[in-house]
Every structure is written in structure tokens, then in C-alpha cells.
Wavefront OBJ file of the C-alpha trace (Angstrom):
o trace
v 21.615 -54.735 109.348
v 19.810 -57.861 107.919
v 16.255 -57.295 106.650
v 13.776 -59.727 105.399
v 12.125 -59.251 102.112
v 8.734 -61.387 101.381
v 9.001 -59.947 97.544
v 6.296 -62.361 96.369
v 3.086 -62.489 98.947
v -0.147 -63.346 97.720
v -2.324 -60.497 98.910
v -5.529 -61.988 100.489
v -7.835 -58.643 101.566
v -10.515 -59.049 104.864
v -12.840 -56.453 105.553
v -16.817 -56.036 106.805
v -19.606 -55.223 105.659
v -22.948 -55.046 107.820
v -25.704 -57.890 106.107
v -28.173 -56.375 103.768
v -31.478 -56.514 105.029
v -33.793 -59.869 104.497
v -30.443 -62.003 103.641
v -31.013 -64.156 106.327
v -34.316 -65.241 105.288
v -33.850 -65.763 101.764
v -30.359 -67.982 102.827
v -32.648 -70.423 105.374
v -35.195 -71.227 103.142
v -33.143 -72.040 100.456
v -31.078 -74.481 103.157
v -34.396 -76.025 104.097
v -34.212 -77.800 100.072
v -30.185 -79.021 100.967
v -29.141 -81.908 102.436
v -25.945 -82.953 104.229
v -22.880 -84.013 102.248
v -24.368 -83.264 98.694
v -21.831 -80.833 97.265
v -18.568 -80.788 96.750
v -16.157 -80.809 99.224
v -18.683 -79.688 101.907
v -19.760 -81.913 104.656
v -22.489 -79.028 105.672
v -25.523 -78.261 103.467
v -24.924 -76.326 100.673
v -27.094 -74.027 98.060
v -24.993 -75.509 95.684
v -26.373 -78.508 95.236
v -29.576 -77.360 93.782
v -27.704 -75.429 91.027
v -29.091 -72.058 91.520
v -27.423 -69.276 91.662
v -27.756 -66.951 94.449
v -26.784 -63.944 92.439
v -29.625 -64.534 90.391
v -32.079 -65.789 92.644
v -31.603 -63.401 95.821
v -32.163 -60.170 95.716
v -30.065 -59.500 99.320
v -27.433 -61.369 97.928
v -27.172 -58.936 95.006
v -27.119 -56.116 97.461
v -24.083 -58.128 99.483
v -22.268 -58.549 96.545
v -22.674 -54.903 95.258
v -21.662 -53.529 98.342
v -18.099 -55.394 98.315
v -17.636 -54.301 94.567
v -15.393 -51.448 94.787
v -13.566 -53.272 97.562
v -12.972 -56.149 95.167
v -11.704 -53.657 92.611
v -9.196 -51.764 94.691
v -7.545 -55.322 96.015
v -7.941 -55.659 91.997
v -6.202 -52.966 91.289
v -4.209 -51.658 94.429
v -3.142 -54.930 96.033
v -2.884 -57.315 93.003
v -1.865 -54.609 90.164
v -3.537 -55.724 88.140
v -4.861 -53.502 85.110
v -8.527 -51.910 85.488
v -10.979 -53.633 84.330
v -14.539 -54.378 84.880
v -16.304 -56.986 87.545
v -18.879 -59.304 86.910
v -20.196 -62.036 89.411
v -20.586 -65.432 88.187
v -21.618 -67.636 90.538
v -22.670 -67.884 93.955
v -23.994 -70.470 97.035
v -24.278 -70.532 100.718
v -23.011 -72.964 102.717
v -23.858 -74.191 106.379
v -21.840 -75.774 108.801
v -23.144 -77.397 112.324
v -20.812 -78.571 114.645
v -18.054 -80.989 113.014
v -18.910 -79.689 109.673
v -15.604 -78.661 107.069
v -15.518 -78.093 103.498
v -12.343 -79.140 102.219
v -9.296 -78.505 100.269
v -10.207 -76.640 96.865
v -9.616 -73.534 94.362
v -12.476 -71.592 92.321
v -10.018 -72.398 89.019
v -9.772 -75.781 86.963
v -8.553 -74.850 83.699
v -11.987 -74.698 82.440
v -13.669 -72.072 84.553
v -12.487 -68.424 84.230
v -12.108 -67.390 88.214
v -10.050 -64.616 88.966
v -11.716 -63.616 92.238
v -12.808 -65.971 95.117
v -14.704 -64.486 98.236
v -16.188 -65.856 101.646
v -18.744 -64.040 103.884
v -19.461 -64.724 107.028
v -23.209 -64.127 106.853
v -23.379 -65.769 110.551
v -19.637 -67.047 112.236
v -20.160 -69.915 114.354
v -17.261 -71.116 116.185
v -14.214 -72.574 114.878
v -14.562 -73.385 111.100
v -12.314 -70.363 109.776
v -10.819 -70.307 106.372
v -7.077 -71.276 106.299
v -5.265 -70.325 102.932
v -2.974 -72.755 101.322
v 0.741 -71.742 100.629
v 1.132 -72.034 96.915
v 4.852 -72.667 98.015
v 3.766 -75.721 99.370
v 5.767 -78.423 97.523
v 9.066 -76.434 97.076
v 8.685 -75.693 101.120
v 8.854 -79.423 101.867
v 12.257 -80.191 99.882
v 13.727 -78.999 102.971
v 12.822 -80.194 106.454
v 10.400 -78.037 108.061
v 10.424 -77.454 112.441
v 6.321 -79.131 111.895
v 5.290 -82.074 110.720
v 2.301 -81.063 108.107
v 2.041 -84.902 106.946
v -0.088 -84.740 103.610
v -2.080 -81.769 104.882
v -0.604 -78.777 102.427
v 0.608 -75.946 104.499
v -1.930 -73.094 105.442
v -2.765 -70.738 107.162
v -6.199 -69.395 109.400
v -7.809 -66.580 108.998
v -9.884 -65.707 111.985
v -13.424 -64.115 111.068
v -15.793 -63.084 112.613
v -19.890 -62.214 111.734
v -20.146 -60.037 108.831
v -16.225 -60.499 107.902
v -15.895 -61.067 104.251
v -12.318 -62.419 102.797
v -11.411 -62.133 99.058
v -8.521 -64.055 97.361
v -7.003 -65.066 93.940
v -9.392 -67.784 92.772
v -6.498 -69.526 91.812
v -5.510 -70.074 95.753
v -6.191 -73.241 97.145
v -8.162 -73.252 100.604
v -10.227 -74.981 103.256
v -11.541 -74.785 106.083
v -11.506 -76.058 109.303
v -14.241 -77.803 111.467
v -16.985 -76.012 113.121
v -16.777 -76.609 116.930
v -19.232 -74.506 118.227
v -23.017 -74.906 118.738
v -23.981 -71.808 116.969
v -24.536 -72.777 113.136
v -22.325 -71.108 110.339
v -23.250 -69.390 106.978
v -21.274 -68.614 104.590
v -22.218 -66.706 101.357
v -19.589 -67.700 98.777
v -18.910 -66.139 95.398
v -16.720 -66.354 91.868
v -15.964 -63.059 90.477
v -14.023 -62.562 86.781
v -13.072 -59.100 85.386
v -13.294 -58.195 82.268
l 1 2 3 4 5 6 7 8 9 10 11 12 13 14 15 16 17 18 19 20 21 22 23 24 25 26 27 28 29 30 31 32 33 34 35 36 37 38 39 40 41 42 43 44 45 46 47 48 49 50 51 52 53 54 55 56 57 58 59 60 61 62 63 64 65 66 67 68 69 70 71 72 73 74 75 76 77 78 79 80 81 82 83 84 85 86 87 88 89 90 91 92 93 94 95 96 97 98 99 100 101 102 103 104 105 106 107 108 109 110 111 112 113 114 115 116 117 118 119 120 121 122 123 124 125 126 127 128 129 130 131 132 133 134 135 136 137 138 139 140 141 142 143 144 145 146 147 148 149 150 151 152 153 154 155 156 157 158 159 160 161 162 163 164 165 166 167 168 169 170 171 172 173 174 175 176 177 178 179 180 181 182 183 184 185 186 187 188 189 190 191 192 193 194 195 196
């Protein structure tokens, strides 16, 4: 009997967590500074722009990001295996998306910056716009002709979310997202994690 064997997966963990209470609050009026387009890869508004950090500056977000600790350090520990080892948050920023609005193609590393973990949470899912994770096999997949045209578009994959969804990942991955379409509005409450 033949049997498939995917012996090297990259382990990306969802789960959901309820929103701490004032999050949403603190999140808008830090969006009312932003403007369209000035960050990054995002064509949304982003908290990132103004270069604070949310970790620091929110005390909800704090909350939100304690609450997904000891999930981050059994996919540390249980799904990675990787040795135990202490968290600490380094940065994070909130992005919104209206209709049309993407953030594109990107990983939390560079060489420079220590990122082991990555995380999105859906602090309000608008339609469309879900995170797709890039296939690290990417460039070895193409040496051989593939049933889909992906043109210069790396290979990925969605993963559907919905409010209150959270999605944590090897900062190393590359991902992206893809456009909003609905008319609800999208926040996201991203995050860099290292363990120490």
C-alpha cells in the first residue's frame, strides 16, 4: 500500500482568543494619526508608521499578547521542537485594511532582526484579505512544471480567519495577504516574538 509522507511541514498553529476589553478603542485612535500607504508593504493604515510600539503603549494589547503566551510556547515547544526557552515580545502594530487594501509579500527576519515568532490577530475580520503562507519550497517546486500557472507570484497558501482568530508562524516564513473585498474594515494586531 503506497502512503504519503510530508516529513518536513512547517507547522503554522491558528487558534482564538476572545479581545481583551478596551482594545478596540486604544487600536482606533491610534489609526486616526496613520495615513494610507505609509508603511511597509501595507496599502492600509498602519500603527507602524508612527514607530510606537503597541506592546508598550497599549495596555489591551499587553493583555492580547499575554493571553496567547503559553499557546506560543507549546507550538514552541510541541509543534516546532524546539528546546524550552523563554518568550519575550518585541514589537508590535496594527494594521487596517478597507476594501482593496493588501499588505504584501514579506517575513519578520532580515538577517539583522532576531524573529523567531511571527503572529496575526484578527482584532476585527473584514471580508476577504486572509493571510496566505508562502511555500519555502517555492523555487525548487518550479524546476518542474506545475498543473497552475503561479507566474512570479511565489506559491501560497490561505488561511481563512475569522474575528478573534489569531495565526502564529516561524518569523522566518514569508507571507501576504490578500485584498480586502468586503465593506466591513479589517484590524489586524501584529506581533514579533524571540525566545530566549
Amino acid at each position: 500500500m503506497n502512503q504519503i509522507l510530508n516529513l518536513f511541514p512547517v507547522p503554522i498553529l491558528k487558534g482564538h482568543i476572545d479581545p481583551p476589553d478596551n482594545i478596540y478603542e486604544e487600536i482606533a485612535e491610534l489609526h486616526k494619526e496613520t495615513s494610507r500607504r505609509k508603511f511597509g508593504l501595507e496599502t492600509g493604515r498602519s500603527t507602524g508608521e508612527l514607530g510606537v510600539n503597541l506592546f508598550d503603549h497599549s495596555p489591551a494589547v499587553r493583555v492580547l499578547i499575554s493571553l496567547m503566551e503559553e499557546h506560543v510556547m507549546d507550538y514552541w515547544e510541541q509543534n516546532l521542537q524546539y528546546a524550552h526557552a523563554e518568550f519575550q515580545a518585541t514589537a508590535a502594530w496594527s494594521n487596517l485594511h478597507d476594501v482593496g487594501d493588501w499588505t504584501g509579500e514579506h517575513s519578520h527576519c532580515n538577517g539583522r532582526l532576531g524573529c523567531h515568532i511571527a503572529s496575526v490577530y484578527y482584532l476585527e475580520k473584514g471580508e476577504g484579505g486572509d493571510i496566505s503562507i508562502c511555500d519555502p519550497l517555492d523555487y525548487i517546486r518550479r524546476l518542474t512544471p506545475l498543473r497552475k500557472d503561479n507566474g512570479d507570484v511565489i506559491i501560497a497558501e490561505p488561511v481563512p480567519t475569522r474575528t478573534g482568530d489569531f495565526v502564529l508562524f516561524p518569523g522566518w516564513v514569508r507571507h501576504r495577504t490578500s485584498p480586502a473585498t468586503g465593506q466591513r474594515q479589517a484590524i489586524s494586531i501584529n506581533w514579533n516574538g524571540k525566545l530566549i
